[in-house]
Structure formats: C-alpha cells, structure tokens
C-alpha positions as CSV (number, residue, x, y, z in Angstrom):
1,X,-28.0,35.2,21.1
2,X,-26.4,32.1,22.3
3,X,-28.0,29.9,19.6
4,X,-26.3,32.5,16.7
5,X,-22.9,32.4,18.2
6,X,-23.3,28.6,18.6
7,X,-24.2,27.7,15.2
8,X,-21.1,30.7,14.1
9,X,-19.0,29.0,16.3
10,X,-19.4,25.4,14.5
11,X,-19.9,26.6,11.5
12,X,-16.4,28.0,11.5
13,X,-15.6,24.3,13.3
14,X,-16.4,22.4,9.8
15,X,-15.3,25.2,7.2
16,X,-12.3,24.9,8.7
17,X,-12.7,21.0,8.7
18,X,-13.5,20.9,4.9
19,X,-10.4,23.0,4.7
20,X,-7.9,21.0,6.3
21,X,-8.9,17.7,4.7
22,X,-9.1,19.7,1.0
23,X,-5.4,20.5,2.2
24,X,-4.4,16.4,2.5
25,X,-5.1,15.7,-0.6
26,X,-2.1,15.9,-3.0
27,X,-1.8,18.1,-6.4
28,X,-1.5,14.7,-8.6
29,X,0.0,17.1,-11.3
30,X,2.7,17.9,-8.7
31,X,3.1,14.7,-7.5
32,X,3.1,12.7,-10.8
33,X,6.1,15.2,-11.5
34,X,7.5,14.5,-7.9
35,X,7.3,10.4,-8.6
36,X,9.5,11.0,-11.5
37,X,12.3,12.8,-10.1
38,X,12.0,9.8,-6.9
39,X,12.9,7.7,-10.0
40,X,16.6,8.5,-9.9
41,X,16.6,10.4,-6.2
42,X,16.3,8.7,-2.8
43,X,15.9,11.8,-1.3
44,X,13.3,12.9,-3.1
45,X,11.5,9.2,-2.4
46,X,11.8,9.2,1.0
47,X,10.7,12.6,1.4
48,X,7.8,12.3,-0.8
49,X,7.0,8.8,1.0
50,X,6.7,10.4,4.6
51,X,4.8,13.6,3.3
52,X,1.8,10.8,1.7
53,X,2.4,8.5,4.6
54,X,1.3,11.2,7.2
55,X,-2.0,12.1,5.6
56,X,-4.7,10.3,7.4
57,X,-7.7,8.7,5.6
58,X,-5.6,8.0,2.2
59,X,-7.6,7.3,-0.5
60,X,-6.8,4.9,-3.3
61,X,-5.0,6.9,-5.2
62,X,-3.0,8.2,-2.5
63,X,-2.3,4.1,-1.8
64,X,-1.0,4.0,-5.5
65,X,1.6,6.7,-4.8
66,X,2.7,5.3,-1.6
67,X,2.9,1.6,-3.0
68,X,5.2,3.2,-6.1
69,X,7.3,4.8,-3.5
70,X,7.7,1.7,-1.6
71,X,9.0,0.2,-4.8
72,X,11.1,2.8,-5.6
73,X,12.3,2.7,-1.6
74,X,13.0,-0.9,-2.5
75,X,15.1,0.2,-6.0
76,X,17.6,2.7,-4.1
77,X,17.9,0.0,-1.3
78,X,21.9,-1.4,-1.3
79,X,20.6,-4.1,1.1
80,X,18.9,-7.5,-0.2
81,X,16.7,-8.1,2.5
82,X,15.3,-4.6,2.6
83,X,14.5,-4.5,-1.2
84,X,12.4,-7.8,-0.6
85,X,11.0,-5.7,2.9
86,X,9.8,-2.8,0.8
87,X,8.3,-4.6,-2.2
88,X,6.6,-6.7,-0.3
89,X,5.0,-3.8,1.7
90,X,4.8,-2.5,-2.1
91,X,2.6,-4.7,-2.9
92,X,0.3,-5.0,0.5
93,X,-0.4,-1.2,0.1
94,X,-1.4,-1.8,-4.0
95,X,-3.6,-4.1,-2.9
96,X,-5.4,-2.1,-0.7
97,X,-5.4,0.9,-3.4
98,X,-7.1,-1.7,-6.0
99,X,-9.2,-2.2,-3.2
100,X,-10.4,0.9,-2.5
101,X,-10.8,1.9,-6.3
102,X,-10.5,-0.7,-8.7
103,X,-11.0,1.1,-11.6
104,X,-9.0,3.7,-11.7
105,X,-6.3,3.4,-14.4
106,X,-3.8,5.4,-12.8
107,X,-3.6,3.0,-10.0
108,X,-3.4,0.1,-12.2
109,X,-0.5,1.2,-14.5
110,X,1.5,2.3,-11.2
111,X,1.2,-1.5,-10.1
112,X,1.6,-2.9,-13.7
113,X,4.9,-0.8,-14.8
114,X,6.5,-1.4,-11.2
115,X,5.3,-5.5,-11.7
116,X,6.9,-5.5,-15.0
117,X,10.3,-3.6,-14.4
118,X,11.1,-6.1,-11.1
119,X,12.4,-9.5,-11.8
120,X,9.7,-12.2,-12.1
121,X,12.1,-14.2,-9.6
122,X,10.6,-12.4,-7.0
123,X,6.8,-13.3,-8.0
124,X,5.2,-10.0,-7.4
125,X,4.3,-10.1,-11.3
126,X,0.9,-11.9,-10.5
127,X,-1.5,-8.9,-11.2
128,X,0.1,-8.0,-14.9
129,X,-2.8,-9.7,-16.9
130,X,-5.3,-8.8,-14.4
131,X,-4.2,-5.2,-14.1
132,X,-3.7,-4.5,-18.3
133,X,-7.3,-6.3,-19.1
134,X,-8.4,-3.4,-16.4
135,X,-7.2,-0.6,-17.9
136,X,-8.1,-1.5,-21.7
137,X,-11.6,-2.1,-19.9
138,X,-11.6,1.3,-18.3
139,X,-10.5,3.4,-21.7
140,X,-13.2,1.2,-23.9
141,X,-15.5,3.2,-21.4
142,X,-13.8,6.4,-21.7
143,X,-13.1,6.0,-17.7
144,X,-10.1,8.0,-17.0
145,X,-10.1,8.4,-13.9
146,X,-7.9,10.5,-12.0
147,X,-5.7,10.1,-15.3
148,X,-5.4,13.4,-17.2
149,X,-5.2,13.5,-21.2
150,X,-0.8,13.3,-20.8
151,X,-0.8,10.8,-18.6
152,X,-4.0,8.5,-20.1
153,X,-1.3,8.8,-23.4
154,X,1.6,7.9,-21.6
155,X,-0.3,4.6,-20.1
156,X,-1.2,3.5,-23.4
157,X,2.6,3.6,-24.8
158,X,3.9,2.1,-22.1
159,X,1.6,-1.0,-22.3
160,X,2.3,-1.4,-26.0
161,X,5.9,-1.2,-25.6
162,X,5.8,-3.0,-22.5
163,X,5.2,-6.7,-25.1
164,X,2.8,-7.5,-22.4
165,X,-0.4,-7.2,-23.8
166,X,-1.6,-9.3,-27.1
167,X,-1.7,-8.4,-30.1
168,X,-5.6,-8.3,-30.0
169,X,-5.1,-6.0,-27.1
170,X,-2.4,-3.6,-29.0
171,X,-5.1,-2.8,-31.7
172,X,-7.3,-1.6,-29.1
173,X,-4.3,0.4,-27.7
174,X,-3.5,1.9,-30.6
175,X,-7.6,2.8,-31.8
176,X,-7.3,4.6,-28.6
177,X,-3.9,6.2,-29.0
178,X,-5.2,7.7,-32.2
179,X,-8.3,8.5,-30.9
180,X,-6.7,10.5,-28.0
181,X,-3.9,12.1,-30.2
C-alpha cells in the first residue's frame, strides 16, 4: 500500500514537472508577433524581455529572442552609453544562442537583420557573412528549424533586399523563394 501511493505520489511529482517546464517555453507564433510590436514600443520590449529573461534553462532560441530584445532595449535607449551597454550584452547572449543551436535559421536572421540595421561604427557586424552562408546552408537542406513556412519566406526577402549576400547567393535565394511560394 505504501509502495502504490509512493510511486502516485511522484508520479504526480514529474507530470506536474513536465508541465511546468512545457509551460516556459514561449508560443514563437506569439512571440514573433510580440518582437514586432517591441519594434516601435519600449513597453512592450521591456516587458517581453523580463517575461523570457525569467525562464530558467533557456534554450537557443529563447537566447535569440532575448538578444533581439537587448537590441531593441538598446534602439529605445536616449542615452549613448546604454545603447553601447545593451548591444553589447546583445551580442554576448547571440553568441551563446548560436552556441547552443547553430543551425537554426531563425536564430541566425535575428543576429543578421539586427547586425545589418546598426552602424558598422560600432563593429558588432562581424557575424553578417558567417550568419547569411548559414542560413542558405540550412534551406539547401530544407532545415527550417524552428522557422515556420511565413517566416522561412520573410528570411529569404530580407536577405536579398538586405545587398548583403552575392549575387551567386541571391540565385539560390530566389530558387528557394519560388520553390516555397
């Protein structure tokens, strides 16, 4: 009889384990619609930022969003030395999301579009090349990722209007564009 309610007992113990670690990850559909609103809203940033920032074992992708945020924090910033603070942080916290899942296209076109919208005066442009020749890589393979259909599009457009990739590169772009559309 003790043995039953035992194993009842921790059974319930890890359901309700699995549950509350299901319930730290984010919606990405939610949150990719979040990041866009943080765009144009501080409020919105900041609260976004704290509600990733508290989750506890972040995963890569969960890195991704919290570097773009940092950027972002670092965009509505009035003060000089704060915008350097925060993209700087921006880009430790990128580095550890490329880290943890280097393939993952998403994460790599959050880190590209930020690197190529902030002033190459500030040097944190270095992973452009690395981080376009990625994704290409990753949708030769058909390796999505974590990147829906809408969003898989939107990368590709945004690296062929970006001028950063060559024009080798925006045939590939565009085969897949087609192919996806």
């Amino acid at each position: 009889m003790f043995k039953k309610i035992f194993f009842t007992v921790n059974l319930l113990a890890l359901i309700f384990m699995l549950q509350s670690v299901k319930a730290e990850e984010p919606n990405l559909k939610m949150l990719r619609k979040q990041m866009v609103m943080a765009i144009d809203k501080s409020k919105t940033t900041d609260s976004l930022y704290s509600s990733l920032d508290n989750i506890k074992d972040k995963s890569g992708i969960v890195n991704g969003f919290i570097g773009a945020l940092l950027a972002l924090k670092a965009k509505h910033a009035w003060n000089p030395y704060s915008k350097i603070k925060y993209i700087n942080r921006s880009e430790k916290v990128f580095k550890q999301a490329v880290a943890a899942d280097p393939h993952n296209i998403e994460i790599r076109f959050m880190r590209f579009s930020i690197e190529h919208n902030v002033p190459s005066i500030l040097g944190f442009n270095k992973d452009l090349v690395a981080d376009s020749e990625d994704i290409i890589a990753q949708l030769d393979k058909k390796n999505y990722g974590s990147a829906d259909k809408e969003l898989t599009i939107a990368i590709i457009k945004f690296l062929i209007h970006s001028k950063r990739c060559t024009p080798a590169q925006n045939q590939v772009l565009n085969k897949h564009l087609t192919e996806l559309t």
